[in-house]
PALUM-475529 format. One record per residue (C-alpha): z, x, y. Coordinates in steps of 0.5 Angstrom, whole numbers, plus 500, padded with zeros to 3 digits. Each point is the difference from the previous one (the first is absolute). Layout:
BEGIN
ZXY
...
REM end
This chain:
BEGIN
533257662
498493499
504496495
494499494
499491499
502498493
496498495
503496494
494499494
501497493
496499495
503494494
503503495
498501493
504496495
501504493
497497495
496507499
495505501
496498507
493500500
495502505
500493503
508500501
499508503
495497505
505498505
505506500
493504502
499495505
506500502
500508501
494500504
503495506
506505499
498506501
495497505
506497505
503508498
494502504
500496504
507502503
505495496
507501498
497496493
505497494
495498494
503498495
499498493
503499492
502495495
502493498
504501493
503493498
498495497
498496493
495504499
503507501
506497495
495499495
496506500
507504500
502496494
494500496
501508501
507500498
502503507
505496506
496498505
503506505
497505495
493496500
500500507
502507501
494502495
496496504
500501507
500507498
493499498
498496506
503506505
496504496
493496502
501500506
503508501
494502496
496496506
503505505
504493504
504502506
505495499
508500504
503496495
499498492
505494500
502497493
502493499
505503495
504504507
508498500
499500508
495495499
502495494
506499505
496498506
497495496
507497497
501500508
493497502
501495494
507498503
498499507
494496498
505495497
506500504
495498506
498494496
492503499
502502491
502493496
501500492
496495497
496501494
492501499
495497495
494503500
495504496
500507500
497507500
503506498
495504502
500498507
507497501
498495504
500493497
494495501
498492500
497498495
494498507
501508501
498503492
493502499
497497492
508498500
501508500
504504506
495500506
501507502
500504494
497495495
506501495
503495497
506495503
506497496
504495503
507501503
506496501
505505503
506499505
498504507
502501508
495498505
498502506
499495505
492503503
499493502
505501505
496506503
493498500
499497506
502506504
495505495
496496502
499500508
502508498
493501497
496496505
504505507
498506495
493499499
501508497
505499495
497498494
493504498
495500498
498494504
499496493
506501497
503497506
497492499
501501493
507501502
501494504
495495497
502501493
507501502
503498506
496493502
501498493
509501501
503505497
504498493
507503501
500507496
505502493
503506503
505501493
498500492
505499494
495501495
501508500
506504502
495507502
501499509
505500506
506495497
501495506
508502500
503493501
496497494
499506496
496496494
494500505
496506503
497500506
491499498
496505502
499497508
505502503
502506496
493503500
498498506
507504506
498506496
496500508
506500504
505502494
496506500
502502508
507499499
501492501
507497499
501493501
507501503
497503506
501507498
494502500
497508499
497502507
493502496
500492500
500499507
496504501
494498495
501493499
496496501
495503495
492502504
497498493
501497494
494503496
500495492
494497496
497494501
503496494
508501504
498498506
504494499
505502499
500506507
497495504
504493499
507503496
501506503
500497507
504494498
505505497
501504506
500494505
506497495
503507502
498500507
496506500
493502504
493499496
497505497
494502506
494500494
500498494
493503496
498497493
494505498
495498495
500502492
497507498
495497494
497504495
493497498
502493502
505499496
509501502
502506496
503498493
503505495
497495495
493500503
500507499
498501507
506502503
500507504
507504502
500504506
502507496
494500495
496498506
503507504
498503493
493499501
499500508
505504503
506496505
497500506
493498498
504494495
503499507
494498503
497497495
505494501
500500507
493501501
497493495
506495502
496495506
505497505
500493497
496501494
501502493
499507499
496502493
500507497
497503493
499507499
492500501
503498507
504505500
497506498
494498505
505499506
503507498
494503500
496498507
506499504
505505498
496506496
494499504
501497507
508504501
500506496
493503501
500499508
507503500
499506494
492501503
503500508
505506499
495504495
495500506
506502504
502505496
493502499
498501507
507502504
504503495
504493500
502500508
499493503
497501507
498496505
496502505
497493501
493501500
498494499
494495501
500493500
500497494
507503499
503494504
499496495
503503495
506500504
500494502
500498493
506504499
505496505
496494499
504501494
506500502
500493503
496497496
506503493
506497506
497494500
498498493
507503498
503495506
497495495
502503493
493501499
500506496
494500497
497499506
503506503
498505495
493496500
501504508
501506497
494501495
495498505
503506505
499505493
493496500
499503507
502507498
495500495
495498504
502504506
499506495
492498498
499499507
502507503
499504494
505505500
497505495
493500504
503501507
505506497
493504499
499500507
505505504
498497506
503494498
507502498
504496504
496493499
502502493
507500502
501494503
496496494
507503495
504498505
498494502
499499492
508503499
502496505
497495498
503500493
507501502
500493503
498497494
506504497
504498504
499492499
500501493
507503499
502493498
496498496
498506496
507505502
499506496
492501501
501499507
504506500
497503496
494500505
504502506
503505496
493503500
499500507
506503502
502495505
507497503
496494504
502495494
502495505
497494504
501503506
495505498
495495499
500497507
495506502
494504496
502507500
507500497
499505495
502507502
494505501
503507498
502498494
498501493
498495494
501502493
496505497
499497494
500492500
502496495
496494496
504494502
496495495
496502494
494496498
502495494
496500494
499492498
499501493
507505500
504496504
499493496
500503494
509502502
499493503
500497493
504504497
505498505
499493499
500501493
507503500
502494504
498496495
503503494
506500504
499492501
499499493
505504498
505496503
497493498
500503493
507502500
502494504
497495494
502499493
495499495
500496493
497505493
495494501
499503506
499506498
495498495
496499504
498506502
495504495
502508499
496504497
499509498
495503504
496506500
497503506
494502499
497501507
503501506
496502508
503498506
498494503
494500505
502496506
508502499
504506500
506498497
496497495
499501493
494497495
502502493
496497493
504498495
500498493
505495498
497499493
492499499
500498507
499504506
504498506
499502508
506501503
501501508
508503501
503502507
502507497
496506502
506502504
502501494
495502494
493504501
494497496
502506495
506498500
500493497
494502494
503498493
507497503
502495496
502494504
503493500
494495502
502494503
494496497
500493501
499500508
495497504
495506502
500501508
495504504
504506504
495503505
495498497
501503493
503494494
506501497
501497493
507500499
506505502
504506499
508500499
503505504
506501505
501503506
506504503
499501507
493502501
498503493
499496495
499500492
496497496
504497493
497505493
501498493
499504494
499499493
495493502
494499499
495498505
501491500
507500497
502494503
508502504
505494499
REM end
């Protein structure tokens, strides 16, 4: 047997400062599409993810909960595996920054770096983003604030080591000319090299004294190693990697990586230092390094604050995983931003899964079942019009390998969805239920299920990395072993004799919009409520403060649902003479019924807002636990009492 070639794909690692959002979890999606596509293709493939988990910030955070920061981090990256777990990713290796094995190589890289003259100590004024640790000129901010996040920077003077990256520079340089296919996409490339390298290239604070949360260089144990080169060999730490030459075999066999799939803002840090650190350590270049555009919701980055963040599971709540799966790797462009919202969503669901995939599949084997008691047949009655449908079948397949080769994944799922088109043409254009009144033309009709059976299976086929489970689902109902490539080199691979099931399934439901945004904003609501909960627990207020605030008892004297909102309550309430319209998230908890003559605490001075289209006058207090929530009751008071 042919030994398989290996195939080493990373993605960046997630650093675990919290939950990932949908924009975070696009890569690990990318990342397992091309995975599971070099599988199907016959590689040995090694794909390995995780996280980074030192660091101010981590620190912080740990602290502000009153937690180390090993407990902060163990919580985290929990919660970041479970995103990507609950995207069904086929990931080999989930490494941790935090990993005995690789904090000792980093102490051994640090000490390598220095005893051959490439790291020096000195000391580093700058100003500095905590959010981003990275430092900046003042030439570099943005209306004097951090130019990637837009937080806010704050002078630093701190003794540090340096790496010497001048002393590299040149020879990247010519690296990047001789391989014109190292840096993609193409823009990311000039970018890298008219903004940084033409320019010189600053030597790189490689160490920080200022926190103690990281790798301690063991020869200077008041520094820890900054977040480059700890965060960064996680790429050869991961194969086994020893700088002393004792290297685990898996490392030989993988390095240098076919792919560093990461996100644009880090592409500086892949293409310039990464490559500078592995020609210190005279190791090979990676072979590909792709920095992908952002996920976007609307037009805007995803920000807990904004209210417009969107977290994997509650997506996979709403679609279903393979569907979210498709979602993500269907609306990003090769070079461009990608922008979603949950109309988009909703509509592409609806014509490209539910419609375009799941009718042709589920109406194809009804007709099977009807007209042949489910038993595939071929007796190859075709006509001419049949060339083009298996002409679109295996230009298919060329067309996915060659829009893979490119990591255009959108592209090659694009190519999927127009052979599905074809099959729903195909069914207009032969008409199976006409051609099952004649007799005479039993064997015509045949051959139409099969071509379209047929048909279907290579479009299962190469959907299997992007949408795993459905294509499964799909071969499963056709009882077919031909799930491989090679069965697609030919038209005709399904096996005739063989029986599709009796009964298939739905493999997407069609989506009610107003149903699906209504859980939409309900979820945002949730997340909100988080976020306010913990600026409120985070910041102390004066009794002044709290003066501010008017409260009052009120009665709720009418309650309906409200029009455009399922979870949506729009109550009437008398606070004393006056009569109040108030708009509350709380109809997963409360009927209209329910809430008639309660007496609540209204918060009365708050600005009226409009929400979907109905004012509110003021708020309700109420808690949450979970996802049930309870309203604050008083008794005894009367309708205007004012609470203080």
């Amino acid at each position: 047997m042919t030994e398989k070639k290996p195939y080493y794909l990373t993605t960046a690692i997630a650093y675990t400062s919290g939950k990932p959002h949908i924009g975070n979890v696009y890569e690990i999606v990318l990342a397992d599409s091309i995975a599971r596509w070099k599988r199907l293709e016959g590689y040995d493939v090694r794909f390995q993810t995780g996280t980074d988990e030192h660091g101010q910030k981590v620190e912080d955070r740990a602290k502000a909960e009153g937690v180390t920061p090993k407990q902060f981090v163990d919580r985290v990256a929990g919660v970041i595996k479970g995103q990507f777990d609950c995207m069904n990713i086929s990931y080999d290796k989930f490494i941790r920054t935090t990993d005995a094995y690789h904090e000792k190589q980093v102490q051994k890289i640090f000490r390598k770096l220095y005893d051959q003259g490439d790291i020096y100590k000195g000391e580093y004024e700058g100003l500095y983003c905590k959010e981003c640790e990275a430092f900046y000129t003042p030439s570099q901010l943005k209306d004097g604030r951090c130019p990637v996040c837009g937080g806010e920077v704050t002078p630093m003077k701190e003794e540090a080591y340096f790496f010497r990256m001048s002393k590299y520079a040149d020879r990247l340089m010519k690296y990047i000319e001789e391989h014109p296919h190292f840096i993609q996409p193409e823009s990311r490339k000039n970018e890298m090299i008219n903004n940084f390298l033409k320019p010189g290239l600053q030597d790189l604070c490689v160490s920080r004294t200022s926190f103690s949360w990281g790798v301690p260089v063991d020869f200077d144990p008041k520094h820890v190693v900054y977040v480059w080169i700890d965060a960064l060999s996680n790429y050869i730490t991961g194969l086994g990697y020893d700088v002393d030459g004792h290297s685990d075999p898996m490392f030989t066999k993988y390095w240098p990586a076919d792919l560093h799939l990461i996100g644009k803002d880090i592409i500086r840090f892949h293409t310039i230092y990464w490559p500078i650190m592995l020609m210190a350590l005279d190791l090979p270049l990676p072979k590909q390094i792709f920095g992908h555009p952002w996920l976007l919701t609307g037009d805007a980055k995803m920000s807990k604050s904004k209210g417009n963040v969107i977290y994997a599971d509650d997506l996979c709540e709403l679609f279903g995983q393979d569907a979210v799966r498709f979602i993500m790797l269907h609306e990003m462009p090769f070079a461009q931003d990608g922008h979603v919202t949950y109309e988009l969503m909703i509509d592409r669901i609806n014509a490209d899964l539910a419609n375009n995939l799941g009718n042709l599949v589920n109406r194809t084997i009804t007709m099977q079942n009807k007209y042949f008691n489910g038993l595939v047949q071929n007796p190859h009655a075709d006509e001419p019009g049949d060339e083009d449908l298996k002409a679109k079948a295996l230009g298919t397949v060329k067309v996915v390998h060659d829009k893979m080769e490119e990591l255009r994944v959108a592209d090659s799922i694009d190519a999927i969805l127009e052979l599905l088109d074809r099959c729903n043409k195909y069914i207009d254009e032969n008409e199976p239920w006409v051609l099952a009144k004649d007799p005479e033309k039993s064997a015509r009709l045949a051959t139409v299920l099969y071509n379209l059976l047929e048909s279907i299976r290579f479009a299962a086929v190469l959907l299997q990395p992007y949408l795993p489970v459905t294509a499964e689902r799909i071969l499963n109902q056709l009882n077919t072993q031909a799930r491989d490539l090679a069965s697609l080199e030919t038209f005709g691979g399904l096996e005739a004799g063989t029986t599709v099931t009796s009964a298939p399934e739905i493999l997407f439901m069609r989506l009610n919009e107003k149903e699906v945004l209504a859980k939409a904003e309900a979820q945002q609501q949730a997340i909100l409520a988080q976020v306010k909960a913990k600026q409120e627990k985070a910041a102390e207020i004066t009794v002044q403060d709290f003066a501010k605030i008017e409260l009052k008892v009120g009665k709720v004297i009418k309650c309906e649902k409200h029009p455009d909102a399922d979870n949506l309550l729009v109550e009437q309430i008398d606070i004393g003479g006056e009569i109040r319209q108030i708009v509350s998230g709380i109809a997963g908890s409360y009927t209209p019924g329910q809430m008639i003559g309660k007496q609540v605490v209204v918060i009365t001075n708050l600005r009226p807002a409009v929400i979907r289209g109905v004012k509110s006058e003021g708020m309700l207090l109420a808690g949450r636990d979970g996802k049930e929530m309870a309203v604050v009751e008083v008794n005894g008071l009367k309708p205007g009492t004012k609470i203080s």
